[in-house]
Wavefront OBJ file of the C-alpha trace (Angstrom):
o trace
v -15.311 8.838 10.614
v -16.345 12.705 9.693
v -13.785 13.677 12.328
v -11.059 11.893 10.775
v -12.024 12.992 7.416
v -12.210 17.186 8.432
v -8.889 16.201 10.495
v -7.414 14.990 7.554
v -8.091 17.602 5.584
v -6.983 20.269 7.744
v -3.542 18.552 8.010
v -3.826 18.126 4.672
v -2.134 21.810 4.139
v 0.756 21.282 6.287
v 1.476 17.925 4.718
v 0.763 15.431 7.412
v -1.691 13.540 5.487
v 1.129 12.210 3.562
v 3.112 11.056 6.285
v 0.092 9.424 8.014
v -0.917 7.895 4.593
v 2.624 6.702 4.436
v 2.645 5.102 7.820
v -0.857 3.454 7.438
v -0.013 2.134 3.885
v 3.746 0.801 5.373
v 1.602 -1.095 8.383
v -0.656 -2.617 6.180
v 1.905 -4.277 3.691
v 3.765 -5.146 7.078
v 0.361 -7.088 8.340
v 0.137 -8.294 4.877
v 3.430 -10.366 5.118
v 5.901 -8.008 3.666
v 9.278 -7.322 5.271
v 9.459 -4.186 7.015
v 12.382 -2.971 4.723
v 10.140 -3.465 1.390
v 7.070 -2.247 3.560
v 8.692 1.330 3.818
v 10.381 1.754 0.286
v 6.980 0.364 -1.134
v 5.039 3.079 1.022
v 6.883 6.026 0.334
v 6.406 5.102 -3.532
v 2.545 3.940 -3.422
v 1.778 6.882 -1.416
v 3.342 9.475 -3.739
v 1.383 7.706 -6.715
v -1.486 6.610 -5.901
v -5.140 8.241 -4.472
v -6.510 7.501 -1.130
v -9.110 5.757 -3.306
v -6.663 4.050 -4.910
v -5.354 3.030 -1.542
v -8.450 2.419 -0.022
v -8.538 -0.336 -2.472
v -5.995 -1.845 -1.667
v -6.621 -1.883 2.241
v -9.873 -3.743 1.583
v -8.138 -6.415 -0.286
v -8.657 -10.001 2.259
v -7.367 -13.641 1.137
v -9.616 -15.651 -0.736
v -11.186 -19.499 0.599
v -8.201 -21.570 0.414
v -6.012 -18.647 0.646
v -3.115 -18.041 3.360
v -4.250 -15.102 5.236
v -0.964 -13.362 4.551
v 0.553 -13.827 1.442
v 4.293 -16.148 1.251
v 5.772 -14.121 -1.571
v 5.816 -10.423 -2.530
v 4.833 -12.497 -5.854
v 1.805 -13.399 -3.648
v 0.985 -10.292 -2.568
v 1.153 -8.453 -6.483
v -0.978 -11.421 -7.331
v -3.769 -10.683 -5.034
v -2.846 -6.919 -5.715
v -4.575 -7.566 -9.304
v -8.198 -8.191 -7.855
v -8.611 -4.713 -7.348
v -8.901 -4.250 -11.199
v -7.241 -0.894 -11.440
v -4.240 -1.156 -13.889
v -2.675 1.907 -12.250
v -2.843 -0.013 -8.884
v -0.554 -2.708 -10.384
v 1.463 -1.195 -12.144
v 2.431 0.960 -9.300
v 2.345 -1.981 -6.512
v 4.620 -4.420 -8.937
v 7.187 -1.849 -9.967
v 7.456 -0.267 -6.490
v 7.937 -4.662 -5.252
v 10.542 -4.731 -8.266
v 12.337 -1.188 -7.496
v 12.525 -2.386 -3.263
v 13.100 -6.257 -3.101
v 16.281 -5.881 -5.727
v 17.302 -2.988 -3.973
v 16.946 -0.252 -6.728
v 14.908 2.075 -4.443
v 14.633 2.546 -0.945
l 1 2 3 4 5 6 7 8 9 10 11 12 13 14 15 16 17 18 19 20 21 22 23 24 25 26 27 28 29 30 31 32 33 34 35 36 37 38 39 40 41 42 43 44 45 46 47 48 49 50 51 52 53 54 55 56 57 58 59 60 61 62 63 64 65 66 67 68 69 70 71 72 73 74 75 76 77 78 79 80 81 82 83 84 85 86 87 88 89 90 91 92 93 94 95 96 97 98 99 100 101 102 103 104 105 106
């Protein structure tokens, strides 16, 4: 884990830590049931707004008892989204789900 973390941060000043954050953050909405088109315009967006903290919140985020492990709905998904109790989380996640699934960003 120390590796990755002095790896990251020596990519960090060329810029690849964005693009890896972007792919990691794009694979994990695509696990967690979105489609791949509203994986990638919600990663691009997330990533440019949010921590890795922030981020690493929302990677730690698992389906409750009772709970389909992968969520139906993008409504789903914003719903489980609010556990993490960080209103800049949400707000981000929803309006980046808004902005990609009617096709206003991409």
């Amino acid at each position: 884990m120390r590796g990755v973390l002095c790896a990251a941060a020596l990519l960090g000043a060329s810029g690849c830590v964005e693009t890896v954050a972007e792919d990691r953050v794009e694979s994990a909405l695509v696990e967690a049931g979105l489609s791949s088109a509203n994986a990638a315009c919600m990663a691009g967006r997330m990533v440019d707004r949010l921590t890795i903290a922030q981020l690493r919140k929302l990677e730690r985020l698992e389906a409750r008892p009772g709970e389909r492990e992968r969520p139906a709905t993008i409504g789903e998904f914003v719903e489980r989204v609010r556990r993490v109790g960080d209103s800049e989380v949400i707000a981000v996640t929803a309006s980046s789900a808004a902005l990609c699934t009617t096709g206003l960003a991409h």
